[in-house]
C-alpha positions as CSV (number, residue, x, y, z in Angstrom):
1,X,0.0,0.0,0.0
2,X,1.1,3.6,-1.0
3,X,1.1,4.7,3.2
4,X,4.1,2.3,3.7
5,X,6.4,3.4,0.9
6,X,8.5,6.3,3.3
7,X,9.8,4.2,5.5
8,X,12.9,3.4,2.8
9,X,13.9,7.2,3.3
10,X,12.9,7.4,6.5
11,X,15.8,9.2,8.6
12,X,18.0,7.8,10.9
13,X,18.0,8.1,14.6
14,X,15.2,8.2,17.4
15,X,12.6,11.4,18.1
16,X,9.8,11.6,19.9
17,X,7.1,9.7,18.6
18,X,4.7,13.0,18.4
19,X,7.5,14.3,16.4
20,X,8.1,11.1,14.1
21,X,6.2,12.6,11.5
22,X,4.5,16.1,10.2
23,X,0.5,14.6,10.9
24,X,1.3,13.9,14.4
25,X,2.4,17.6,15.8
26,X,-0.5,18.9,13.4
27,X,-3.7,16.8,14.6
28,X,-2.5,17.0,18.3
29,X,-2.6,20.5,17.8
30,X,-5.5,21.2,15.4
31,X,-8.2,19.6,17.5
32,X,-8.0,21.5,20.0
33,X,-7.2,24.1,18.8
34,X,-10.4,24.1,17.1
35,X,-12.7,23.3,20.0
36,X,-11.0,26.7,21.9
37,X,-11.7,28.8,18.7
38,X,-15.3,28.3,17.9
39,X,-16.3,28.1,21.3
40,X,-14.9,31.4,22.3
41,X,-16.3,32.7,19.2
42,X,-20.0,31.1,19.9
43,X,-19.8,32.6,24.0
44,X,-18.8,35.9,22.1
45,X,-20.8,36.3,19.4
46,X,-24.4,35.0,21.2
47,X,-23.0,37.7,23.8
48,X,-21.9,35.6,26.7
49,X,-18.2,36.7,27.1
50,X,-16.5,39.9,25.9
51,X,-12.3,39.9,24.0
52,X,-11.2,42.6,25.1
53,X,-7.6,41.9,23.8
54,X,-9.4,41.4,20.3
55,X,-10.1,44.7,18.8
56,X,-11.4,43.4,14.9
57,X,-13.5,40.1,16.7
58,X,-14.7,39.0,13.4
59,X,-11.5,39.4,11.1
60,X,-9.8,37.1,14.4
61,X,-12.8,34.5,14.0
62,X,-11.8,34.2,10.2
63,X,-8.3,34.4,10.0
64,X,-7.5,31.9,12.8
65,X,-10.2,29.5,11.2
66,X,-8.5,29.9,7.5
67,X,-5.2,31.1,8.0
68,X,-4.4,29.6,11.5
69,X,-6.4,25.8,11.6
70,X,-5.7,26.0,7.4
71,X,-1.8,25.9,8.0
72,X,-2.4,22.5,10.0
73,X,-4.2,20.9,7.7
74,X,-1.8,22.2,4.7
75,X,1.2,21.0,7.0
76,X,0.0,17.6,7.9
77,X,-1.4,16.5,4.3
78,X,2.0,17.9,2.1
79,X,4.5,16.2,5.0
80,X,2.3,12.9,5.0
81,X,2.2,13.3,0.8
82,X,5.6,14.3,0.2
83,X,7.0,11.0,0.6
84,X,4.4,9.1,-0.9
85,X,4.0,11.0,-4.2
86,X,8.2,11.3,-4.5
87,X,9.8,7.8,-3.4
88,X,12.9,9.4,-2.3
89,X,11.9,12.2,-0.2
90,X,13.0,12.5,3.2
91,X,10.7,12.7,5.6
92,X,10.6,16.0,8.1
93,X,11.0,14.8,11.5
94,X,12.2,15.8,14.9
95,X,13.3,19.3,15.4
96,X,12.2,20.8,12.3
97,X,8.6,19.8,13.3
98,X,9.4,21.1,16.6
99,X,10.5,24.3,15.9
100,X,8.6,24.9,12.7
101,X,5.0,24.0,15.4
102,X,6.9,26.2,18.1
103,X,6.7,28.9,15.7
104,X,2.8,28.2,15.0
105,X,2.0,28.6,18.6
106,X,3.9,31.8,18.4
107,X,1.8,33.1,15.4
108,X,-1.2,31.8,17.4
109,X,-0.3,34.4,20.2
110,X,0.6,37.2,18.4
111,X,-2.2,37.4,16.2
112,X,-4.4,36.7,19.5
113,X,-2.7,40.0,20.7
114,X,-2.5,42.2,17.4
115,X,-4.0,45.3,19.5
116,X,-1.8,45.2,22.0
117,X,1.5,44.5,20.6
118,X,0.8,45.8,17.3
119,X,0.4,44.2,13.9
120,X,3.9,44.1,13.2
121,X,4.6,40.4,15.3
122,X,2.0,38.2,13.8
123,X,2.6,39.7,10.2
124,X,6.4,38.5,10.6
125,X,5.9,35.8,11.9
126,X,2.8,33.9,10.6
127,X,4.6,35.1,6.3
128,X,7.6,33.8,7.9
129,X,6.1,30.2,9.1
130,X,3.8,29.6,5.8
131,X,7.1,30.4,3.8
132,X,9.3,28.2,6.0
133,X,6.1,25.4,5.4
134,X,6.8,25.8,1.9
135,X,10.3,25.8,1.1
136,X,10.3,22.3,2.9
137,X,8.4,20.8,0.8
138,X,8.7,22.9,-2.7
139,X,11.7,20.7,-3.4
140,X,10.7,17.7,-4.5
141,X,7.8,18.8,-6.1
142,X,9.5,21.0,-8.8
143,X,12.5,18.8,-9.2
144,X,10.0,16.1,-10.8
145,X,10.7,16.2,-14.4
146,X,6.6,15.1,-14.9
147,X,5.6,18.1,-12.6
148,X,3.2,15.9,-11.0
149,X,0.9,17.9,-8.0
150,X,2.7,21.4,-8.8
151,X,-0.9,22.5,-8.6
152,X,0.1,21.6,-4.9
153,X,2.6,24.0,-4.0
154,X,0.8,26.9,-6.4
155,X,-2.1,26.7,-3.7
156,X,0.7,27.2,-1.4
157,X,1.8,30.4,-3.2
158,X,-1.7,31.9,-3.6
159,X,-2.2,31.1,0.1
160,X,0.9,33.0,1.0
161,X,0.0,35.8,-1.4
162,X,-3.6,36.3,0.3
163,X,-2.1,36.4,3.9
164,X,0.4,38.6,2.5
165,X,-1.9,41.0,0.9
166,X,-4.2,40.9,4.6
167,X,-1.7,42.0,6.4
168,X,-0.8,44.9,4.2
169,X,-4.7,45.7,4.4
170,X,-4.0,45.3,8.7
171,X,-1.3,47.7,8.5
172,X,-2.9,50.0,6.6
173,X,-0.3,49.8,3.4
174,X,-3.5,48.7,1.3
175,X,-7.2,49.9,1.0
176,X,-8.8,46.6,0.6
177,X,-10.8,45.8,3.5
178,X,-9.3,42.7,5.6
179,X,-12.9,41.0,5.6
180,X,-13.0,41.5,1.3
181,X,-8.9,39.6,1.4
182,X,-10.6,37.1,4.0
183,X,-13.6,36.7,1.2
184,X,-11.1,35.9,-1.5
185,X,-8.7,33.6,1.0
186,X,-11.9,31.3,1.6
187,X,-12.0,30.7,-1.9
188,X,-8.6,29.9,-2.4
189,X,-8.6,27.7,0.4
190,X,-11.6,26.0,-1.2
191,X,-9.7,25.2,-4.5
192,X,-6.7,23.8,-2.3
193,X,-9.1,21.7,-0.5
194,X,-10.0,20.4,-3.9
195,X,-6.8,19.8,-5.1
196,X,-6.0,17.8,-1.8
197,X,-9.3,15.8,-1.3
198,X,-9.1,14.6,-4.6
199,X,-5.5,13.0,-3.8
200,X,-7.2,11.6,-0.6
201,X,-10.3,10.4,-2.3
202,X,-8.0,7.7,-4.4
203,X,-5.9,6.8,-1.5
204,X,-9.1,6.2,0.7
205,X,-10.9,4.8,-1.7
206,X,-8.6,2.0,-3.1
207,X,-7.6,1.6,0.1
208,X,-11.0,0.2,1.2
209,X,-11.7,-1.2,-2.1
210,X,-8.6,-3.5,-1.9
211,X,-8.8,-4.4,1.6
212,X,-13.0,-4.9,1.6
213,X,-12.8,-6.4,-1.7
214,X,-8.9,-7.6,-2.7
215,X,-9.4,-5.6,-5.9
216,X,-6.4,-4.1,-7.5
217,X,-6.3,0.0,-7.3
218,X,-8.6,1.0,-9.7
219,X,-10.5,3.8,-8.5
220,X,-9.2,7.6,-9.9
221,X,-11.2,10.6,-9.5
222,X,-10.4,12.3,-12.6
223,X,-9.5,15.7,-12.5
224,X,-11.9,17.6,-14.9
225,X,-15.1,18.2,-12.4
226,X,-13.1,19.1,-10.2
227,X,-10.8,21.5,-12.3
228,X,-13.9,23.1,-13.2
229,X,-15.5,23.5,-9.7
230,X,-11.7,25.0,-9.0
231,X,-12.3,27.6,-12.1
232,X,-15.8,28.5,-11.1
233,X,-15.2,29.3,-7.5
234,X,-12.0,31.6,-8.5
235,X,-14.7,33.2,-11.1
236,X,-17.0,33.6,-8.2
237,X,-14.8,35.5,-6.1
238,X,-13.0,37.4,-9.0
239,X,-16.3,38.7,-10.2
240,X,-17.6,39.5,-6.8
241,X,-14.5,41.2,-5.7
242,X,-14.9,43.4,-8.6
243,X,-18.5,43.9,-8.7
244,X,-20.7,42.8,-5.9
245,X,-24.1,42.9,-5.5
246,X,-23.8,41.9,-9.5
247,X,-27.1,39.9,-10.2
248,X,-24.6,37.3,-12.2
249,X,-23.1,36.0,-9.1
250,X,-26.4,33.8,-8.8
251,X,-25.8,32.3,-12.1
252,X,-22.1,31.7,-11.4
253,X,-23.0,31.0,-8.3
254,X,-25.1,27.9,-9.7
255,X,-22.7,26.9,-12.1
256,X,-20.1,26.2,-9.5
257,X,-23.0,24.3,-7.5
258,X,-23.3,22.2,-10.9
259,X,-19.4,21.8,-11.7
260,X,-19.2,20.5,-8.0
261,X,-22.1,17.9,-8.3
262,X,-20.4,16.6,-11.4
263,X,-17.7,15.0,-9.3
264,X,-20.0,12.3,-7.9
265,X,-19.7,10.6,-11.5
266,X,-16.1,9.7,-10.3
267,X,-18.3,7.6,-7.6
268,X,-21.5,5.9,-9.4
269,X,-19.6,5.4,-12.8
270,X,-16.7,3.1,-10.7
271,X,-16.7,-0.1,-12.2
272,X,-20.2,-0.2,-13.5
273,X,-21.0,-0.2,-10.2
274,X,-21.9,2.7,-7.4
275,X,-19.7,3.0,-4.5
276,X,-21.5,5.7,-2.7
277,X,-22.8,3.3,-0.3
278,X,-20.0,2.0,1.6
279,X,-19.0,3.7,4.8
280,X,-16.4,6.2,4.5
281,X,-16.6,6.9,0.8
282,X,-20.6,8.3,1.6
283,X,-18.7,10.9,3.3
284,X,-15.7,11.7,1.3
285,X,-18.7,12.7,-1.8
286,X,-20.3,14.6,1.0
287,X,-17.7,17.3,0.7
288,X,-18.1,18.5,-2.8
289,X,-22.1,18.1,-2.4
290,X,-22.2,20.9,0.6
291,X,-19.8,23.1,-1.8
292,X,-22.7,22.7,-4.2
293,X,-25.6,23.5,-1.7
294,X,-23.5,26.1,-0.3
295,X,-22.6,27.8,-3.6
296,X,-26.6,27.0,-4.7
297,X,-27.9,28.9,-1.5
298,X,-26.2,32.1,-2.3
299,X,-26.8,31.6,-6.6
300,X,-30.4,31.4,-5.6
301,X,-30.1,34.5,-3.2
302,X,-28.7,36.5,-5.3
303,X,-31.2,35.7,-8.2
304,X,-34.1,35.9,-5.9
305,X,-33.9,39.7,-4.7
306,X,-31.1,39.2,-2.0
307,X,-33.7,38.3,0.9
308,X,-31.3,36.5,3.0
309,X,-27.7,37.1,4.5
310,X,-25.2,35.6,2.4
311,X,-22.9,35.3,5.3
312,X,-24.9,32.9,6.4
313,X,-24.7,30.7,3.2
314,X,-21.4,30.8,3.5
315,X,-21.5,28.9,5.9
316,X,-22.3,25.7,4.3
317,X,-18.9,26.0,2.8
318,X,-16.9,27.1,6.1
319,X,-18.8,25.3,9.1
320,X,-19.6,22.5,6.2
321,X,-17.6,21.7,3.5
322,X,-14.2,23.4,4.9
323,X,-14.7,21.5,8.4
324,X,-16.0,18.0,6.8
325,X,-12.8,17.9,4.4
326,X,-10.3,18.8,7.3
327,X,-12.0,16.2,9.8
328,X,-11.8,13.9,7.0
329,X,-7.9,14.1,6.0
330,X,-7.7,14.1,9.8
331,X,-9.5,10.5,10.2
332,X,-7.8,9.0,6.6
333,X,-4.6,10.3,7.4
334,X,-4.4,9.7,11.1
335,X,-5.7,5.5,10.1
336,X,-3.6,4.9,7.8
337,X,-0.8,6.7,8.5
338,X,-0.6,4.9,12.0
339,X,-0.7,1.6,10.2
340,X,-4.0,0.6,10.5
341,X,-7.0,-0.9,8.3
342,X,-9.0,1.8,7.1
343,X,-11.5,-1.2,6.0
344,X,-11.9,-2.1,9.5
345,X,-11.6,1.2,11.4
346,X,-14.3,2.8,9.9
347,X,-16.9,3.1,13.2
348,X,-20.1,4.5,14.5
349,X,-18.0,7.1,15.9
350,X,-17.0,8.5,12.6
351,X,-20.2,8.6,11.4
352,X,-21.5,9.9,14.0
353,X,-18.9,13.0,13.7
354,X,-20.0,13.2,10.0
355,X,-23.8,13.6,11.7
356,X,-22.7,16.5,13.9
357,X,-20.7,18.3,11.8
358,X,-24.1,18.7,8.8
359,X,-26.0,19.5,12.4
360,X,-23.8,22.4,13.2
361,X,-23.7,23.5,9.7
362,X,-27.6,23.4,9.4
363,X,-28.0,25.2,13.0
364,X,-25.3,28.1,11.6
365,X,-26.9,28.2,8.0
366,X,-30.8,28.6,9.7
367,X,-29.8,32.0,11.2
368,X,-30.7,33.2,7.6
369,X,-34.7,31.7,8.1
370,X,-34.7,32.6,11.7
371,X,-32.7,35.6,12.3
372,X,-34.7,36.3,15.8
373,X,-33.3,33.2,17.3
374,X,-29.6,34.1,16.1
375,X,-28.1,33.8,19.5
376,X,-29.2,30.6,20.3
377,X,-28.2,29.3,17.1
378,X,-24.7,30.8,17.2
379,X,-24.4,29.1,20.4
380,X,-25.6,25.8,19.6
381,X,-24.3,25.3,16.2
382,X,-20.6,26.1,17.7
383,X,-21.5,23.4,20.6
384,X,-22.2,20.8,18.3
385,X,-19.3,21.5,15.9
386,X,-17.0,21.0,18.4
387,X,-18.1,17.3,19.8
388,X,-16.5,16.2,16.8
389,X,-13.1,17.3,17.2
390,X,-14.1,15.7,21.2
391,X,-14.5,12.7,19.8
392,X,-11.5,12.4,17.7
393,X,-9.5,13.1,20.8
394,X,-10.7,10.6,22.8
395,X,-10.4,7.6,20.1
396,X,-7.4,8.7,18.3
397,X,-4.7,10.8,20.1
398,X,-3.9,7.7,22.4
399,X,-3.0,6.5,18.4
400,X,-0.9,9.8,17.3
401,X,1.2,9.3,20.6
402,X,1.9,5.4,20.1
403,X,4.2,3.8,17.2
404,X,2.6,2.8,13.8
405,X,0.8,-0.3,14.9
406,X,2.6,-1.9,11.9
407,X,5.9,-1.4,13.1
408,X,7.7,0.4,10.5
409,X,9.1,4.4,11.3
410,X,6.8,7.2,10.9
């Protein structure tokens, strides 16, 4: 199987197993990190606790949730990847993890305190750590001659570039507003989310196919739906940067609901038979289909007389499809990656994360319908979200601190 190929380059000499490779550091950190974010954001927002140390509340809740979880997720899947898409890369182990998580927590602090030590910390140190991120890793991907996954490390660069260009809005060098730059991150994090479940959708998948079946690898989700979903969200955000409020945002808007639906042929047209209903691969689908609600909420807004917060539909692609594809890598990843049978480790307690997460989405989306009950909703929706993230370290931390239960390094 492709998970056990790194151990022939594996580096010599013992660390820590937290620190024996990138996925571990970054899913001890990222679930809780999670669960103290959007809680502190649901007490605040429903008006239960006040930030004073937080001057711009709602640029924080965004940022951290994009730019602070997002560099977790972008760590752990490209220093998992690495190896496995170029045999012959070392793993990054030991110190470098160490330090380069160090200086995470530090960007964590310092953006927590922008108004009170100034902008000038965080900016240098959070370009400095995405930089660091992908110079590590930037190597092998341009030194292959087929230029395999250099769509990769360009999502890299256009994440840098956005964080770049918010803090330049922060510091007032720009006159973009910070939330508009947060607008257009979102979507660029939504095309690197495509680029990355795609490449976990054919591990997973063939992955259970082989082991449930004893098939050879034969499942590939081909790239053109989801190429096009990547084109029409960039549209989307290009043409409402540049003119929002334009009624043509609903029909874009609906064609990138469409593109994203079209990646479900990948699923029903395997084999000449459908897939969808094994366990597992039901939810892995599940991600493109809430970018397509999501993007269909706010099409049909906008063609409908703009009755409805938008904000709130965009929620189906931040509380949904953004925290269903991260809690995904993090299950996939976190199985297989510890040398376990994805086959057989896929439990109730997966699913019933899956379940909670489309609850908290739905309880965050219905502050659109029910604006009077907003605070309760905030509230609720954040509770729920964060069960997941519960439950994952309960079942699975015990596994991110413990050798590969296969015995080889990593």
């Amino acid at each position: 199987m492709a998970a056990t190929k790194h151990y022939e380059s594996y580096p010599e000499g013992d660390v820590p197993i937290y620190l024996a490779y990138g996925f571990r550091p970054a899913f001890l950190l990222m679930a809780p990190y999670m669960i103290l974010s959007i809680v502190l954001w649901g007490l605040y927002y429903s008006g239960y606790i006040t930030l004073p140390f937080i001057g711009d509340t709602l640029s924080w809740h965004i940022y951290e949730m994009l730019f602070g979880v997002g560099f977790l997720g972008m760590a752990a899947f490209i220093f998992t990847g690495a190896p496995e898409l170029y045999p012959g890369t070392i793993p990054v182990v030991g110190k470098t993890l160490r330090n380069l998580f160090g200086l995470w927590i530090a960007g964590r602090v310092s953006f927590w305190l922008m108004d009170i030590i100034t902008p000038y910390p965080s900016t240098v140190i959070n370009i400095f750590l995405f930089a660091w991120l992908t110079a590590l890793v930037a190597k092998p991907i341009f030194k292959d001659p087929a230029k395999r996954h250099v769509s990769v490390a360009y999502g890299f660069v256009a994440v840098q570039v956005a964080q770049i260009w918010f803090y330049l809005s922060v510091l007032g060098f720009v006159q973009t507003p910070a939330l508009e730059i947060l607008k257009i991150s979102l979507a660029v994090f939504l095309v690197l989310i495509l680029l990355a479940i795609r490449r976990v959708n054919i591990e997973a998948v063939n992955e259970i196919i082989e082991l449930e079946e004893k098939n050879e690898e034969i499942f590939f989700a081909r790239p053109p739906a989801y190429n096009l979903t990547m084109f029409m969200i960039a549209l989307f955000a290009t043409v409402e940067f540049f003119y929002p409020g334009n009624r043509v945002l609903g029909w874009i808007a609906l064609g990138t609901a469409s593109a994203s639906l079209a990646i479900f042929n990948d699923f029903i047209a395997y084999d000449e038979e459908n897939i969808l209903g094994k366990r597992l691969i039901r939810a892995l689908i599940t991600v493109p289909v809430l970018i397509a609600i999501g993007y269909g909420l706010i099409g049909y807004n906008y063609l409908t007389g703009m009755h409805y917060n938008n904000g709130d539909f965009l929620h189906v692609l931040t509380s949904g499809a953004w925290t269903l594809s991260f809690y995904l890598v993090m299950i996939v990843v976190t199985i297989v990656h510890t040398g376990r049978d994805i086959a057989k480790e896929r439990n109730n307690w997966i699913c019933l994360s899956i379940f909670l997460i489309l609850v908290a989405t739905a309880l965050r989306t219905s502050v659109a319908f029910y604006p009077e009950a907003a605070s309760t909703l905030y509230m609720s929706s954040a509770l729920v979200w964060s069960v997941p993230f519960v439950i994952y370290i309960a079942i699975y931390f015990k596994w991110l601190l413990s050798p590969r239960a296969d015995g080889l390094p990593g």
